[in-house]
C-alpha positions as CSV (number, residue, x, y, z in Angstrom):
1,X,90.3,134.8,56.0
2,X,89.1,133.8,59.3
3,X,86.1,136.1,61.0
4,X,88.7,137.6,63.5
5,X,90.9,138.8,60.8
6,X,87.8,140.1,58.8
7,X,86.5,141.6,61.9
8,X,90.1,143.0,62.6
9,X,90.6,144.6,59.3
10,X,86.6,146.3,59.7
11,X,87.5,148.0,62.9
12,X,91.0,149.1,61.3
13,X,89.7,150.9,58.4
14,X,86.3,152.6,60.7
15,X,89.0,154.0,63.0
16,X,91.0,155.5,60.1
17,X,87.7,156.6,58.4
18,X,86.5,158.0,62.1
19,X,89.9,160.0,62.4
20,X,89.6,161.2,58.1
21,X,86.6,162.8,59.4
22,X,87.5,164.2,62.3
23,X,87.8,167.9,62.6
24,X,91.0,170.1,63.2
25,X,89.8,170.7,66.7
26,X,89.5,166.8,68.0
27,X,92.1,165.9,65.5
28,X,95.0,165.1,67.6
29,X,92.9,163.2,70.0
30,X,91.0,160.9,67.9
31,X,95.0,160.4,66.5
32,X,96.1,159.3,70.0
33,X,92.7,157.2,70.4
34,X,93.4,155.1,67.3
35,X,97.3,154.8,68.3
36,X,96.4,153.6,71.7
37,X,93.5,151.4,70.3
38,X,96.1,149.7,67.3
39,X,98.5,149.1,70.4
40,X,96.3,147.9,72.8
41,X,95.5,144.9,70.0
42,X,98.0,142.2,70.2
43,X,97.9,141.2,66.7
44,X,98.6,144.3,65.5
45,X,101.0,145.4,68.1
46,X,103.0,142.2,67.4
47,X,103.0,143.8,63.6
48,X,103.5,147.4,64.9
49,X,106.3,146.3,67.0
50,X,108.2,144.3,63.7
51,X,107.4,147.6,61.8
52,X,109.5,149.8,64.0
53,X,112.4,146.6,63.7
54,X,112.7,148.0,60.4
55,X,116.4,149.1,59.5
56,X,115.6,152.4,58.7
57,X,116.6,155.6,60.9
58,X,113.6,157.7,60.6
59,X,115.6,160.8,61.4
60,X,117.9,160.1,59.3
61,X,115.8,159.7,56.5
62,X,114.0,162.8,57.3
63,X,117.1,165.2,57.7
64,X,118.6,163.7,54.3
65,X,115.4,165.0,51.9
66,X,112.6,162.0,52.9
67,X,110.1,164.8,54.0
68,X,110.3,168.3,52.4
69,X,108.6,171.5,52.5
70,X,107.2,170.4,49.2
71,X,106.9,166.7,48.9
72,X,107.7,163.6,50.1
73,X,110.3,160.4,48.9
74,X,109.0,157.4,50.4
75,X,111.5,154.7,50.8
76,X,111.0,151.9,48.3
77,X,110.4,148.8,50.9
78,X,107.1,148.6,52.1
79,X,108.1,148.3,55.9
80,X,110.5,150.7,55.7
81,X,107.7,153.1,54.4
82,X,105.2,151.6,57.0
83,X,107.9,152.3,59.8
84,X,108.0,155.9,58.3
85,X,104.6,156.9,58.2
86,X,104.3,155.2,62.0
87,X,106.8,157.8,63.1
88,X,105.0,160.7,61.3
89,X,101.7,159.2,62.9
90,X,102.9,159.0,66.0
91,X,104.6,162.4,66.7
92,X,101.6,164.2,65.6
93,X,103.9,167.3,63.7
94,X,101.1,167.7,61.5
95,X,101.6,171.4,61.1
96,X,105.9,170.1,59.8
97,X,104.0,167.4,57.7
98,X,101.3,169.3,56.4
99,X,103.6,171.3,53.8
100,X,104.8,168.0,52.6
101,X,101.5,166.0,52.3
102,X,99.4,169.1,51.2
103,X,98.6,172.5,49.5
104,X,95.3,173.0,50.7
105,X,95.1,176.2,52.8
106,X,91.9,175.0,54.9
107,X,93.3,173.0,58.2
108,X,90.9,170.3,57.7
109,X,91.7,169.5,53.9
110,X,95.4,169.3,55.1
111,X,94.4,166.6,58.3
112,X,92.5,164.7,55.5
113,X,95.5,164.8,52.6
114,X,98.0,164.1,55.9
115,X,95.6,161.3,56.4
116,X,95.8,159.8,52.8
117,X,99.6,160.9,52.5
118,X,100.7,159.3,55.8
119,X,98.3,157.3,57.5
120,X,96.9,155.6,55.1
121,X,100.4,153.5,53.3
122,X,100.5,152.2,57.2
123,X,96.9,150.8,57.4
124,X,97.1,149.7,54.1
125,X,100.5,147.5,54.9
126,X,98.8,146.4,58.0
127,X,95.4,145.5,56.4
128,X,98.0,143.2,53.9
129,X,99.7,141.7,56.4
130,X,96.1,140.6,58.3
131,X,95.0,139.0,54.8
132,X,98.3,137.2,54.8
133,X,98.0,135.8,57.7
134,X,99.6,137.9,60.2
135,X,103.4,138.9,61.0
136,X,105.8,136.6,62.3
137,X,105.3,138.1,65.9
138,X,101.3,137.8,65.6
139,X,101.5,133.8,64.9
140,X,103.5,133.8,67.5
141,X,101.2,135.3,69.8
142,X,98.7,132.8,68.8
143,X,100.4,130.0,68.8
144,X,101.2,131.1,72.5
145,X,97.4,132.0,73.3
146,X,96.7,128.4,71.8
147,X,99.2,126.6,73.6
148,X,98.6,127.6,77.2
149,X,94.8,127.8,77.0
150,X,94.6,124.1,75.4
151,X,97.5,122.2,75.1
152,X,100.0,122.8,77.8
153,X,99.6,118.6,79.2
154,X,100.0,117.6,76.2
155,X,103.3,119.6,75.3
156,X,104.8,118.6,79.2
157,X,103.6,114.9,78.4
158,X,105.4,115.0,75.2
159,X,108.8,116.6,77.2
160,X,108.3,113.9,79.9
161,X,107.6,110.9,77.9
162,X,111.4,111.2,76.9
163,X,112.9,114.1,78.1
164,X,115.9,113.2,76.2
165,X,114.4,114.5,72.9
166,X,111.9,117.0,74.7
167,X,113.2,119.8,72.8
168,X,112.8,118.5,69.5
169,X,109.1,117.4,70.3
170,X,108.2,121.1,71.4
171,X,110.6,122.2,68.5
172,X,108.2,119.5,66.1
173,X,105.2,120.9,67.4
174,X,105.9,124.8,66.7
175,X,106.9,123.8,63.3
176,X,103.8,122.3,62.5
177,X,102.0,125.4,63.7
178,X,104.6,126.8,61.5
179,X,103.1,125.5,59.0
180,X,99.0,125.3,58.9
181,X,99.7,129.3,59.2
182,X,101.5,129.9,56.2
183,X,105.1,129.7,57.1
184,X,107.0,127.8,53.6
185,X,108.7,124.7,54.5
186,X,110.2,125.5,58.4
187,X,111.5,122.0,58.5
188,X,115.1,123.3,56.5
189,X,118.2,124.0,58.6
190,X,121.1,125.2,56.5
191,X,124.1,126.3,57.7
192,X,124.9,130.0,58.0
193,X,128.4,131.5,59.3
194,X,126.6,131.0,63.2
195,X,125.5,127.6,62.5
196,X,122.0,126.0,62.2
197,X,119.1,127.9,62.7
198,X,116.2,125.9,64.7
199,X,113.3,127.7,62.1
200,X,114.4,128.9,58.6
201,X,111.6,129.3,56.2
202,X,113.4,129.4,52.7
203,X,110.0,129.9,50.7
204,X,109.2,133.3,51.2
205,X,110.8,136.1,50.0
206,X,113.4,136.4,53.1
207,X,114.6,133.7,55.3
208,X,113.2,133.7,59.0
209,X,115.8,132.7,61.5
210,X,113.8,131.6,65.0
211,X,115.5,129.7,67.9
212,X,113.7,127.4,70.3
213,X,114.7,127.0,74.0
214,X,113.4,124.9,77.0
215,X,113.9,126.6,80.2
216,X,114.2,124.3,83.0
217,X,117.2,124.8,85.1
218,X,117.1,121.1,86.9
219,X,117.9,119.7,83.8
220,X,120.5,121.6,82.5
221,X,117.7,124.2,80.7
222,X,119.0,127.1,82.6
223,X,119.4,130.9,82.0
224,X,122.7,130.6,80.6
225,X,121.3,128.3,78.1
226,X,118.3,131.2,76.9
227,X,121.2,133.3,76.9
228,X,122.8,131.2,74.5
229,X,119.8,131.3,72.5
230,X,119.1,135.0,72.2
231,X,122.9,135.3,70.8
232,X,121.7,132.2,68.4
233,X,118.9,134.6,67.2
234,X,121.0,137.5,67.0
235,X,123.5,136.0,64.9
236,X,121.4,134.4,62.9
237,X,119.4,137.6,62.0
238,X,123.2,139.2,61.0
239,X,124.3,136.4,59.1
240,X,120.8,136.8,56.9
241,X,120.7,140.5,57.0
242,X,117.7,140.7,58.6
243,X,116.1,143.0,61.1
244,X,114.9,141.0,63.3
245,X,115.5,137.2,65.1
246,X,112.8,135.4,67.7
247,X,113.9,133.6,70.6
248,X,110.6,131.1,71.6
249,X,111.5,129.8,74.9
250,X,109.2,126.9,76.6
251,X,109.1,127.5,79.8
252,X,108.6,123.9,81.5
253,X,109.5,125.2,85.1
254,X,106.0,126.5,87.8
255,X,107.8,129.8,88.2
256,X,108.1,132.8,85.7
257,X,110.5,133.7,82.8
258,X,110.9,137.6,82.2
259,X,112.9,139.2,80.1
260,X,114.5,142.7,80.2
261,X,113.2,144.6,76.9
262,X,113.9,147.8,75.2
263,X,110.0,148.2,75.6
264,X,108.7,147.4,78.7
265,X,104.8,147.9,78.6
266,X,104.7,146.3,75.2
267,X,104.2,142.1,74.2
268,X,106.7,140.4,73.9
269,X,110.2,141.7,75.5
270,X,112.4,142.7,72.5
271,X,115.9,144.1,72.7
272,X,118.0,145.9,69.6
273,X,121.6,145.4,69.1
274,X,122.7,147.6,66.7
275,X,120.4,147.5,63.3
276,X,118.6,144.0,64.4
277,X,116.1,143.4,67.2
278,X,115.9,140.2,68.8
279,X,112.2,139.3,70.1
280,X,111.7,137.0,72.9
281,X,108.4,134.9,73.2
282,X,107.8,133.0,75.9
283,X,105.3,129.9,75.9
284,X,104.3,128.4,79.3
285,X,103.8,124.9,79.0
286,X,103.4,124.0,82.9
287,X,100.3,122.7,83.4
288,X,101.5,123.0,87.2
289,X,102.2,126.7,87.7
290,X,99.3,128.6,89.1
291,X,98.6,131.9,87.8
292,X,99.7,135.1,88.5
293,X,96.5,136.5,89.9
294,X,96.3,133.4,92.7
295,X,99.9,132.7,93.3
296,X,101.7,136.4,94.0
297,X,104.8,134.1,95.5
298,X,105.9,132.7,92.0
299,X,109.5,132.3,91.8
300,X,111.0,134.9,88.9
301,X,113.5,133.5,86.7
302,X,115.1,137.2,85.2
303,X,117.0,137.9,82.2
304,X,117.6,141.6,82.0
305,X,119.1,143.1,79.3
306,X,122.9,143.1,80.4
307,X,122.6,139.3,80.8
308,X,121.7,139.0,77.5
309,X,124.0,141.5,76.1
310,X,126.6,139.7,77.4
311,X,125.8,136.3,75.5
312,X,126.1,138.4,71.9
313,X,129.3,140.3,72.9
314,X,130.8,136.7,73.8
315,X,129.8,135.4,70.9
316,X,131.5,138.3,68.8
């Protein structure tokens, strides 16, 4: 495991250790403090955000017997647990939960079995997923951090030293990544009822459907074309039963590419249709466009959420 992983995992189980000890009184803020702290991380973010991608309706689940006034029924897949006992986390109804997760009549021994009851299957999940190398979303995110800090010439040389197959050189060169992290054999495409999808890893123990986009409207790369592709990775995550797709987008123009999301204040943009949630990613691999923080007069390139709605209903 790699020292930021290690180091990850250490300052995961201090905060729940920090919060198991916390008294009844600072309870509920130290609760908040380690939500906020596991958000403001963008590897575990991107794992927090595929959690809640999950299928499962937590109020459904909890209306229909999940969470009694004497026990609890877990469901039996681990994300659907982990999305769960995020949604107990997070709404803080320790004084509903405590009846389920404990019999202890001091307030403090029931914080500590809510702790081990609810907290704890979510850490533990997330702790798993660090050792394994991350979520889907969180190699993503590196591969993103890696690309524009050290290899965006090289990926626009590659698209401009024959732009006729510049898509499947960016496409080659996420694979690869693909691969050195884990991902089983990326290079397969077979056929499902949608068609090909760009990425489907067929070693694991579910298939991962991701398409790959170049946005660059002068040639033909233009928003009706990401469009296209976020229907792609809809359908692709239907045809699989999955609950989520990934949209990667290269963005080869000096401007910006934003996407409307569900979730606005979180990385990346990520919209749900029904029981699926498509997650768009966007890699910029100008090496041209200045930054944000010393060009305020980039150009916006916007895909709001209708737009893209309206690719998936066309498709339908």
């Amino acid at each position: 495991m790699a020292r930021f992983e290690h180091d990850l995992r250490v300052q995961l189980a201090e905060r729940r250790n920090r919060l198991y000890r916390s008294d009844f009184r600072i309870w509920d803020n130290e609760a908040k403090l380690m939500l906020e702290w596991m958000r403001s991380e963008p590897y575990l973010a991107a794992m927090l955000s595929e959690v809640e991608a999950a299928p499962i309706d937590f109020e459904n689940w909890r209306s229909t017997g999940g969470l009694g006034h004497h026990g609890v029924s877990f469901p039996d897949n681990e994300r659907d647990r982990a999305k769960v006992c995020l949604a107990l986390f997070m709404a803080h109804d320790t004084p509903g939960a405590r009846r389920a997760f404990s019999g202890a009549q001091q307030f403090n021994d029931q914080l500590r079995d809510f702790v081990e009851g609810a907290v704890d299957p979510l850490v533990h999940y997330l702790e798993d997923r660090i050792e394994d190398g991350g979520s889907v979303l969180s190699i993503l995110e590196r591969y993103k951090r890696r690309t524009e800090w050290f290899h965006q010439g090289e990926l626009y040389s590659r698209y401009e030293s024959d732009t006729a197959r510049g898509e499947e050189a960016l496409d080659r060169h996420l694979r690869e990544y693909l691969v050195d992290q884990g991902i089983d054999f990326p290079f397969s495409q077979p056929r499902s009822p949608s068609g090909e999808a760009d990425v489907v890893s067929l070693g694991s123990d579910e298939p991962l459907a991701l398409e790959i986009k170049l946005f660059l409207p002068d040639a033909g790369k233009d928003r009706a074309y990401i469009r296209q592709g976020f229907a792609q990775a809809y359908r692709y995550a239907a045809d699989y039963n999955l609950p989520a797709g990934y949209l990667v987008t290269f963005n080869l123009t000096n401007g910006l590419l934003v996407f409307g999301s569900d979730h606005p204040e979180r990385w990346p943009a990520s919209i749900t249709v029904g029981d699926r949630t498509v997650f768009c990613v966007t890699v910029d691999a100008n090496p041209e466009r200045p930054t944000a923080s010393k060009d305020r007069k980039l150009t916006r390139h916007e895909l709001d959420r209708d737009y893209l709605l309206e690719g998936v209903n066309r498709a339908a």
